[in-house]
N, C-alpha and C positions, 0 to 999 in steps of 0.2 A: 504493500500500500504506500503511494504517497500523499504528502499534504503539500499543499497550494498555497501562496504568502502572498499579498499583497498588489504583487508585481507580476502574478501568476507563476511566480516560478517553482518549480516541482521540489520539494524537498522527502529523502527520504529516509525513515526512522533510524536511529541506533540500531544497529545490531547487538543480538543478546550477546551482552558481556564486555559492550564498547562502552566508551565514556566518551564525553566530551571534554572541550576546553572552552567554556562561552566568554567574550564580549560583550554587553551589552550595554549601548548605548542612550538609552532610554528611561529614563528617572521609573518611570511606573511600570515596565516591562520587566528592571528588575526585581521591584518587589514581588510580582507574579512570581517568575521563576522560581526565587526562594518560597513563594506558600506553596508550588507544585512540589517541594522540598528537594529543589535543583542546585540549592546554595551550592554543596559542594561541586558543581563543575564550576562556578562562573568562576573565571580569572579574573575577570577586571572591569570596573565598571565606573560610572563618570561621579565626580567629585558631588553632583544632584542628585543622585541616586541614595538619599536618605533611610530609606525604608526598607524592612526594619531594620531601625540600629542597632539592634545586639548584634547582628548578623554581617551585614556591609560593612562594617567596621574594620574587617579584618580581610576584604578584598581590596585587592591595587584599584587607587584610582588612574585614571588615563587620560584626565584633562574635564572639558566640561561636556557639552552636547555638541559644539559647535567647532569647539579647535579642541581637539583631541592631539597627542602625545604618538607619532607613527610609531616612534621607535620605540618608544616603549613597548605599546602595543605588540610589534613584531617579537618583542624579548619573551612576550608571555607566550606566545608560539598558541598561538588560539586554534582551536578545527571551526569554530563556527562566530557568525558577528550577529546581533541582531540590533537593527536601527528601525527607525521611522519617518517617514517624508518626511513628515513636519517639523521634527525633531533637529536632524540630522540635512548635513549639506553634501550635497549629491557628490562634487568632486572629492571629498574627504571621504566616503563609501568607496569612490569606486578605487581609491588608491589602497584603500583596505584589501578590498577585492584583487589586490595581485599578488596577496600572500593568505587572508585567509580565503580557504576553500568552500567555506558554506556563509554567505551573505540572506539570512532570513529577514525578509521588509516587513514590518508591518505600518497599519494605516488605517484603524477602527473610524469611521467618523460618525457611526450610533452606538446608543448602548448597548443593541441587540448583538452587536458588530463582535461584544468583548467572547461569547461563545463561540465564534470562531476562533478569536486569537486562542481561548483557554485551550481548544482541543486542536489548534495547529501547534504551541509549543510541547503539549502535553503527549502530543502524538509523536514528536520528534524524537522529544528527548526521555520514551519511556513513563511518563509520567500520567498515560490515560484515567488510570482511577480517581487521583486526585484532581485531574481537569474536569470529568465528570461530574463531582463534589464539587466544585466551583460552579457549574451551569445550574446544578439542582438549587444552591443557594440563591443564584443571578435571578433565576425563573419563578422562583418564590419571593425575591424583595420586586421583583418587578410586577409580577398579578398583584402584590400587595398596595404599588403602587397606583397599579391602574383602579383597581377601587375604593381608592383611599380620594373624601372629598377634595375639591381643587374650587380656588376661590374663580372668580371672571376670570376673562380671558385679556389679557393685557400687555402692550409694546412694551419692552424694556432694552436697557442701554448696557452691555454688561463689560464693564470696562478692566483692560488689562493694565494697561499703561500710563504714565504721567508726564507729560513736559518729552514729547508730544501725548496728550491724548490716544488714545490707541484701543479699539475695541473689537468684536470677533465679527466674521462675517454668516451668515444661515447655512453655511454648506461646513461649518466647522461641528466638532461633538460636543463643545460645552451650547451652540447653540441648540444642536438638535435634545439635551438634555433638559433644556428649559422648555421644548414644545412639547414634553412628557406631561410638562405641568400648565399648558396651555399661555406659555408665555413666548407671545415671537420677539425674537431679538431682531432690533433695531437695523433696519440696512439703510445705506447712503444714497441718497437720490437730490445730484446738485449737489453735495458736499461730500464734505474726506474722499476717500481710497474708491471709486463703484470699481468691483471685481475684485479687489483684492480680498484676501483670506484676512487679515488683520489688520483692515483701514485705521486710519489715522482722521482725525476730528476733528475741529472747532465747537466750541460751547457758543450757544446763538438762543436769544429767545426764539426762532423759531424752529429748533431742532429740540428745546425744550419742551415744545406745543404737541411734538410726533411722541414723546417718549411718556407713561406713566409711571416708572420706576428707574432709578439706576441703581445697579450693581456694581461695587466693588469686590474684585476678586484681591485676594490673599497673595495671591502670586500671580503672573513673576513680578509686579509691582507690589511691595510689602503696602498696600491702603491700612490705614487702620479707624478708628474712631472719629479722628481729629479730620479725618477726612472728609468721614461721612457728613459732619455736622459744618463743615466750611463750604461743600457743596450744595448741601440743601439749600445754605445762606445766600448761594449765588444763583441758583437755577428755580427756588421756590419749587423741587420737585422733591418726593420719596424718593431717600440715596439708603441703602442697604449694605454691609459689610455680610459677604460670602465668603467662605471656605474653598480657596480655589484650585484645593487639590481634590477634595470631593464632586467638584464642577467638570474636571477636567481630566482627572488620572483614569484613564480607562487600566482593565486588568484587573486584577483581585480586588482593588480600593471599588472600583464601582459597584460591588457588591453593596457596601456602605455607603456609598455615594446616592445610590439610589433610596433607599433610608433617611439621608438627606436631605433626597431631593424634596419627598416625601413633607417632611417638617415644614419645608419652605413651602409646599403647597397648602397646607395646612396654618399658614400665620406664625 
């Protein structure tokens, strides 16, 4: 059997008795891995890769998501990379790709998306049962979500960035996460970025007029409190601090993340 990545490209399992050496690039891919309990292959992972700390703590980091460390990298002598479009910059992948040998893309952009990923790594790297236990839990916070009440249906602005402004575009998953809960995120029409995946903004009364909430995400712009309450003062709208690794980390976290989502539809 093989599995299929992102890119379509064929991937196929361990053989009984093989191990791997993984890379991963990916802040929330690796904490997957490690709940598939793949800890011990991964060699080396990016300085973002936070989760969980008891655990990553004692893997090489390789740099960040972005400019990663080649030669390092090449020291650990990896058999397998695994990156993400969004994540990850295409020319730093493919120079990967002329030493290690197994390059897996992923590139979830629903939440439904993440039971793929769980049983494309899970299928890889032997870990099927525990991928399974991951769908079961996915399939159960998500029915729970789906009839769990949701207030109106209402535009919202759900902002990553600061100095420039900087928010997500409908075809990303933290917005598709918010139309779980009947919330459409905000697109540009006549102002910031139209097309791009993470336009860029101006604050305007009448961008004010389109929006009835903003969201402040947690990351990768630390927003905090002080923020919430200096933009209300200026836009006269509902500003919200979110949790933007439960918004955003597809992989094991969105099991919880959905639980989350859950709360915020709920008030």
């Amino acid at each position: 059997m093989t599995y299929i990545d992102a890119i379509g490209q064929e991937h196929l399992p361990l053989a009984a008795g093989q191990t791997a050496r993984i890379v991963s690039l990916v802040p929330s891919v690796t904490e997957l891995l490690c709940e598939l309990g793949l800890a011990p292959m991964l060699a080396g992972r990016t300085g973002f890769c936070i989760h969980p700390a008891d655990t990553v703590g004692a893997i090489p980091k390789v740099g960040g998501t972005k400019d990663v460390n080649l030669e390092k990298i090449r020291r650990l002598a990896p058999t397998h990379l695994v990156v993400n479009i969004d994540e990850n910059e295409k020319p730093t992948v493919d120079a990967l790709a002329q030493f290690i040998p197994h390059v897996i893309v992923t590139h979830p952009l629903a939440p439904r998306d993440n039971l793929a990923l769980y049983r494309l790594l899970g299928g890889i790297f032997g870990a099927q049962a525990q991928a399974e236990r991951l769908c079961t839990n996915f399939e159960h916070e998500y029915a729970a979500l789906q009839t769990a009440p949701h207030g109106p249906p209402q535009t919202v602005l759900y902002c990553i960035w600061k100095d420039p402004w900087m928010t997500v575009s409908r075809d990303t998953y933290i917005a598709r996460m918010l139309q779980e809960i009947g919330w459409r995120q905000w697109a540009p029409d006549g102002a910031g970025d139209a097309g791009v995946r993470y336009p860029r903004f101006d604050w305007s009364d009448a961008l004010a007029a389109e929006i009835d909430l903003v969201l402040l995400s947690s990351e990768p712009y630390r927003f905090t409190e002080a923020h919430v309450d200096a933009l209300e003062r200026q836009i006269g709208k509902p500003v919200q601090l979110v949790d933007g690794e439960m918004m955003s980390w597809y992989g094991s976290r969105a099991v919880a993340g959905l639980r989350y989502l859950r709360s915020l539809a709920q008030g």
